[in-house]
C-alpha positions as CSV (number, residue, x, y, z in Angstrom):
1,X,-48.6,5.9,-77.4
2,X,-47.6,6.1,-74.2
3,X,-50.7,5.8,-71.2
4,X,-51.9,8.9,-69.4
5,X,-51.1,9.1,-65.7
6,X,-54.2,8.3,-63.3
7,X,-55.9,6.9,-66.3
8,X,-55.6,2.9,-64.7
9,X,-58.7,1.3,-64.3
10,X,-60.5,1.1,-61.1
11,X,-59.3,4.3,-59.8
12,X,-62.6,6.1,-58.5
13,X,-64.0,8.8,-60.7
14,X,-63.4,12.4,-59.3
15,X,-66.8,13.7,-58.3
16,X,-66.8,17.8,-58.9
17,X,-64.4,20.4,-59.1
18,X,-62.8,21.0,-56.0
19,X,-60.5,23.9,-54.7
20,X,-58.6,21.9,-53.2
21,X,-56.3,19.8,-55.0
22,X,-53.1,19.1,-53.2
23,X,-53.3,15.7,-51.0
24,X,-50.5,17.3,-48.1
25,X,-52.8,20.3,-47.5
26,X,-56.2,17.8,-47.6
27,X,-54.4,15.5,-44.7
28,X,-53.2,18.8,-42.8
29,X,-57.1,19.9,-43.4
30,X,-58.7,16.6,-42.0
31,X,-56.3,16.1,-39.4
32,X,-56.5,19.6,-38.1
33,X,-60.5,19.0,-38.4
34,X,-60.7,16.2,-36.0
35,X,-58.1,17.9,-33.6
36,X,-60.2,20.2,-33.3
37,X,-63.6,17.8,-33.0
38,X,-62.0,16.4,-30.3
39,X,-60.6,19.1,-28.0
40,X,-64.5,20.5,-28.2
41,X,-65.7,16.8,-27.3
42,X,-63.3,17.5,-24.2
43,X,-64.5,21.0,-23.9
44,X,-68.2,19.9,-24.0
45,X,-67.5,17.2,-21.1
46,X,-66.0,19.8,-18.7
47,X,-69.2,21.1,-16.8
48,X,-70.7,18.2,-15.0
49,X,-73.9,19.9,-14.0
50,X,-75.0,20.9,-18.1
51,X,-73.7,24.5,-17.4
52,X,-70.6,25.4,-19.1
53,X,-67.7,27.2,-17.1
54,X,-66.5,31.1,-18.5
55,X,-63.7,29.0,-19.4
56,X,-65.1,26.4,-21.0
57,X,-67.2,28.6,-22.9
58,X,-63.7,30.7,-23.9
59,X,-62.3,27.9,-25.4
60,X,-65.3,26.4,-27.3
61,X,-65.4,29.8,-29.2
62,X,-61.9,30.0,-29.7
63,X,-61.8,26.2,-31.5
64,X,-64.7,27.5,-33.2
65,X,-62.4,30.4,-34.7
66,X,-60.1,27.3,-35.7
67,X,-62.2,25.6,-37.2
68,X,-63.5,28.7,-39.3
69,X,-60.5,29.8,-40.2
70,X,-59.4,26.4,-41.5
71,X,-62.4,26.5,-43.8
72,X,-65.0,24.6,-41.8
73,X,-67.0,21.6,-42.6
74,X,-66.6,22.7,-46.7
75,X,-63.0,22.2,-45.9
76,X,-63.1,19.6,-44.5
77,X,-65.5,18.1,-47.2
78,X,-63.3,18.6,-50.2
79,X,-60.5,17.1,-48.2
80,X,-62.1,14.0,-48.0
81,X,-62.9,14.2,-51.5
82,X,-58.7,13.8,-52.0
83,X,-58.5,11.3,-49.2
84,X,-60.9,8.9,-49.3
85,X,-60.2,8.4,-53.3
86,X,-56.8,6.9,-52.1
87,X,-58.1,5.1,-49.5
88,X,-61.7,3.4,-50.6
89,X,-63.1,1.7,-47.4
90,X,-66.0,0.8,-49.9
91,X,-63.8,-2.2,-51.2
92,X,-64.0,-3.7,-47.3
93,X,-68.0,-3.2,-47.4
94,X,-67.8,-5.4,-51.0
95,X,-65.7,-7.7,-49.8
96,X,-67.3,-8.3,-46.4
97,X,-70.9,-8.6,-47.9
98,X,-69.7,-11.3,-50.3
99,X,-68.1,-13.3,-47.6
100,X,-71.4,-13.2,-45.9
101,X,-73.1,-14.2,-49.0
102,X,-75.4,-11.1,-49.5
103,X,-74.2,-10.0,-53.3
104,X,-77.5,-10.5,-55.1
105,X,-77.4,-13.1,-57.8
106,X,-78.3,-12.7,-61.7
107,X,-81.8,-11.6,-61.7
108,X,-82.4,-10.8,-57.9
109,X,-82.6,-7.3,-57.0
110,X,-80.0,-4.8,-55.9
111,X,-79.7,-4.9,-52.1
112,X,-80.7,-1.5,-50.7
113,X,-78.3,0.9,-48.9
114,X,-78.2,3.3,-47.4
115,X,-74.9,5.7,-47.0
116,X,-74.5,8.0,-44.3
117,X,-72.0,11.4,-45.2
118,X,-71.2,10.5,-48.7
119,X,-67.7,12.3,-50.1
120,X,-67.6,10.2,-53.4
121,X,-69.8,8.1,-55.8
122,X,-68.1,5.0,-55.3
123,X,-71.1,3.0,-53.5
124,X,-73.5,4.5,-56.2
125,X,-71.6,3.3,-59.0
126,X,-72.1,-0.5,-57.9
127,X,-74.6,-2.0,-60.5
128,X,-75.7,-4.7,-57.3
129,X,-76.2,-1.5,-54.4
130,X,-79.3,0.4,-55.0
131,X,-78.1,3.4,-52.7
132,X,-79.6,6.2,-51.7
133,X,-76.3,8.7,-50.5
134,X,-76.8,11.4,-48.2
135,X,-74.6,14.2,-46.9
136,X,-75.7,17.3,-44.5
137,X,-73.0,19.2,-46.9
138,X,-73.2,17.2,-50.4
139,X,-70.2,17.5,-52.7
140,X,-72.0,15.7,-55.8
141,X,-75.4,16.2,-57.5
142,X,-76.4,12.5,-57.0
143,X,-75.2,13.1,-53.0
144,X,-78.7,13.7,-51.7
145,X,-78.0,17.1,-49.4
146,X,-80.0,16.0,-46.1
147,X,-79.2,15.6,-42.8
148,X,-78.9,12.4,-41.6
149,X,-81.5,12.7,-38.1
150,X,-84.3,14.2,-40.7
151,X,-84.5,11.3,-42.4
152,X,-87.4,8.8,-40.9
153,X,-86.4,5.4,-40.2
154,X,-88.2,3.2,-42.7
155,X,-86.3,-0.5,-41.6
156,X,-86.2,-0.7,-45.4
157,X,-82.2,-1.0,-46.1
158,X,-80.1,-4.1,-46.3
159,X,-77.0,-2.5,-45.5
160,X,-76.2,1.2,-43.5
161,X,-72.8,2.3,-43.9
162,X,-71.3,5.3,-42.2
163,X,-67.7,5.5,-42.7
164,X,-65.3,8.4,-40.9
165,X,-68.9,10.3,-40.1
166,X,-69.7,9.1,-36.6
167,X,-66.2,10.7,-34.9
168,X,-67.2,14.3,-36.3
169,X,-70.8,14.4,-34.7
170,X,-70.4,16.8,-32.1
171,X,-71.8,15.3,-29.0
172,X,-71.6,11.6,-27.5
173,X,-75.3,11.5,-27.5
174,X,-75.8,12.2,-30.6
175,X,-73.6,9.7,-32.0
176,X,-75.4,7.1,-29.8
177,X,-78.7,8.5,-31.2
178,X,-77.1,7.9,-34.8
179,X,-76.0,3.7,-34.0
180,X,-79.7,3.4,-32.8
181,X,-81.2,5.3,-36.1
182,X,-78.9,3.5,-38.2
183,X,-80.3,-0.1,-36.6
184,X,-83.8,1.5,-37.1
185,X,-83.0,2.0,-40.9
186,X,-82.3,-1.7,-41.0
187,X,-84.8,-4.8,-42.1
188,X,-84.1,-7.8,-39.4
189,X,-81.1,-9.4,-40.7
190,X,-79.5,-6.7,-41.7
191,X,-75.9,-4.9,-42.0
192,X,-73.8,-1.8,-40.3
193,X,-70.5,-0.9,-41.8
194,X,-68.9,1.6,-39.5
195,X,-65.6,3.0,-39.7
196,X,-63.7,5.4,-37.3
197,X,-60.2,6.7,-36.8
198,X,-58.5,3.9,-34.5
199,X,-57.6,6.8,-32.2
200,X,-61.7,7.1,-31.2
201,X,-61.0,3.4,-30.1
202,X,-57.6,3.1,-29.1
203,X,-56.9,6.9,-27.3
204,X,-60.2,7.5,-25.9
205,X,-61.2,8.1,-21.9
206,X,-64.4,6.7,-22.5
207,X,-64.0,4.3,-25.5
208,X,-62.6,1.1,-26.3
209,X,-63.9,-2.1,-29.0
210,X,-65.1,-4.3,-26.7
211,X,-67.1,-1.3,-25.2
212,X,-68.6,-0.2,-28.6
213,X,-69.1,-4.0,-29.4
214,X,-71.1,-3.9,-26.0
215,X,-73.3,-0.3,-27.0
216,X,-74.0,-2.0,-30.2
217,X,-75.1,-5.1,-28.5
218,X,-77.5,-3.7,-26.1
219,X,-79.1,-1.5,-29.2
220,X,-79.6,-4.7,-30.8
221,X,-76.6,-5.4,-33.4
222,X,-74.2,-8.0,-32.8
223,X,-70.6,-8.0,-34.4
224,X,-69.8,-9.7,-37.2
225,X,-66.3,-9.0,-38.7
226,X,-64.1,-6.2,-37.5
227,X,-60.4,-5.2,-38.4
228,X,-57.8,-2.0,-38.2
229,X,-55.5,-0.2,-41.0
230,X,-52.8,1.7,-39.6
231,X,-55.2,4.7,-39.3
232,X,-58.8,3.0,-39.7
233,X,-61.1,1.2,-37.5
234,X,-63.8,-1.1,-39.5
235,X,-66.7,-2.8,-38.1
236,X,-69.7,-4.9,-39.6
237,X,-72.4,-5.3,-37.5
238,X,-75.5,-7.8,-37.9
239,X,-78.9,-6.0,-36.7
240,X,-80.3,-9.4,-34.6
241,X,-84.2,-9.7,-35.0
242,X,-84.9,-9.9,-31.2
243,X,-85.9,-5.8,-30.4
244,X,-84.3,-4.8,-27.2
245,X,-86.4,-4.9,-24.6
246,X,-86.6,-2.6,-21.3
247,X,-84.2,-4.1,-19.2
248,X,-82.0,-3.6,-22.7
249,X,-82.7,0.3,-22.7
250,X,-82.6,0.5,-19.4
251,X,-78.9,-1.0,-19.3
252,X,-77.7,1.2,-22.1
253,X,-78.4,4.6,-20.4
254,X,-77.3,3.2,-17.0
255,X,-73.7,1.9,-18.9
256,X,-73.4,4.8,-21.2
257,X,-74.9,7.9,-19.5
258,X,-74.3,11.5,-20.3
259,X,-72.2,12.7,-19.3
260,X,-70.2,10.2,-20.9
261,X,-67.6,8.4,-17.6
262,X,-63.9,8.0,-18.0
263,X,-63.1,4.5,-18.6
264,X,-60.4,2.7,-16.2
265,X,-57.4,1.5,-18.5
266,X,-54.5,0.2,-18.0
267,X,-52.5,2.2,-20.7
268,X,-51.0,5.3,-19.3
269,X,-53.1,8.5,-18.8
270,X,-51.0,10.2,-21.0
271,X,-52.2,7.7,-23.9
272,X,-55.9,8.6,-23.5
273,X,-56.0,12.1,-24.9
274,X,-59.2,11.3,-27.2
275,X,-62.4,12.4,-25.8
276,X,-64.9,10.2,-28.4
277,X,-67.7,8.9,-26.1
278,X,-71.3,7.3,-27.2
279,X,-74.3,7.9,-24.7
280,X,-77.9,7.3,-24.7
281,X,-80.0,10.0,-23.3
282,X,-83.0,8.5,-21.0
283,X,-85.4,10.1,-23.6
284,X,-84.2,8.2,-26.1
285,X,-84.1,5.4,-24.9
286,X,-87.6,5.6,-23.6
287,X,-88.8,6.4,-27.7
288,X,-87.0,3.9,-28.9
């Protein structure tokens, strides 16, 4: 009898239903998503003095239109669903926290993660993760439905990951207000799996690795292990016990300020057409 196409093992279980089921239209849906992500980063980074131009204000609502005709963030939630079951950035995170040594042994518990923007169950169904998945938009009934900045900081987890979720929050403050949150979340000792498009690192005005190694550094995480895929930045961080001190805050909002500054590259301007930027707002730095 001859075996059912899909049915090899280890493919990742669909979650639910999904109106979308062809994989060209879920790539044309995520692409056109982040397109869009980014020409309102650029849009947002326009008005210097916090006041937005008629113009600037034209063109935000018109990407807004875009992206609600596309189908908005539900869109762009099932297409993940299709995407990310073909490419399962969860296999780096196993792999990574074996190397390190961190895969519990018989008897000892489950380490305790935490997963930022969920589109799948693959992290839950580990037997050795005891996650708690969230999503501000949840495609799953054991995706908890929460936004990520409501949830308090406990510096309970073992491991935060927060893969492709970082590049869609919508301002660079914001996503520096997410790395420091996601440190807070941490017990000493513990890890940060981030993954971006390599475009947010490789295209962008105001980012580059060694930068965001740098952010990450001053907020108190310390690289580990990174690596690319043609599309797909990874990055493991270590949160160091040492909290930063003043000088520390003090140095992030003076190097990353908002608005975010165009980085000096040596790649042609032409290259740099990505406006992904992290900043630290003196507020929060001052709470933290």
């Amino acid at each position: 009898m001859a075996k059912k196409r899909g049915s090899r093992a280890g493919q990742p279980k669909p979650l639910v239903p999904s109106a979308m089921k062809s994989l060209k239209r879920a790539r044309h849906v995520t692409s056109e998503f982040h397109r869009i992500q980014r020409e309102l980063d650029v849009v947002a980074g326009v008005s210097k003095d916090g006041t937005p131009s008629a113009r600037a204000r034209a063109d935000k609502q018109q990407l807004e239109r875009q992206l609600d005709s596309l189908g908005g963030r539900q869109a762009y939630q099932e297409a993940s669903v299709l995407t990310t079951a073909r490419h399962r950035t969860c296999k780096w995170v196993f792999s990574v926290l074996t190397k390190l040594g961190m895969r519990p042994k018989k008897n000892q518990s489950p380490l305790r993660v935490l997963e930022i923007g969920a589109v799948n169950t693959q992290l839950l169904s580990v037997p050795w993760l005891d996650v708690r998945a969230i999503d501000i938009k949840s495609q799953h009934p054991r995706i908890e439905q929460v936004d990520f900045f409501d949830v308090p900081p406990k510096g309970d987890k073992d491991v935060v990951v927060c893969a492709m979720v970082l590049n869609c929050v919508e301002s660079a403050v914001k996503r520096g207000r997410m790395l420091a949150d996601a440190r807070r979340h941490l017990k000493p000792g513990g890890y940060f799996f981030l993954m971006l498009p390599r475009r947010c690192v490789e295209h962008s005005q105001f980012c580059t690795v060694p930068v965001l190694e740098s952010f990450m550094e001053l907020l108190g995480m310390r690289v580990v292990e990174n690596k690319t895929s043609p599309k797909v930045f990874f990055a493991c961080f270590e949160k160091i016990r040492k909290d930063p001190t003043a000088e520390d805050r003090a140095e992030v909002v003076k190097r990353f300020p908002d608005p975010p500054r165009a980085l000096r590259r040596k790649n042609g301007a032409e290259a740099l057409t990505d406006g992904f930027a992290v900043a630290v707002a003196a507020a929060d730095a001052a709470a933290r």
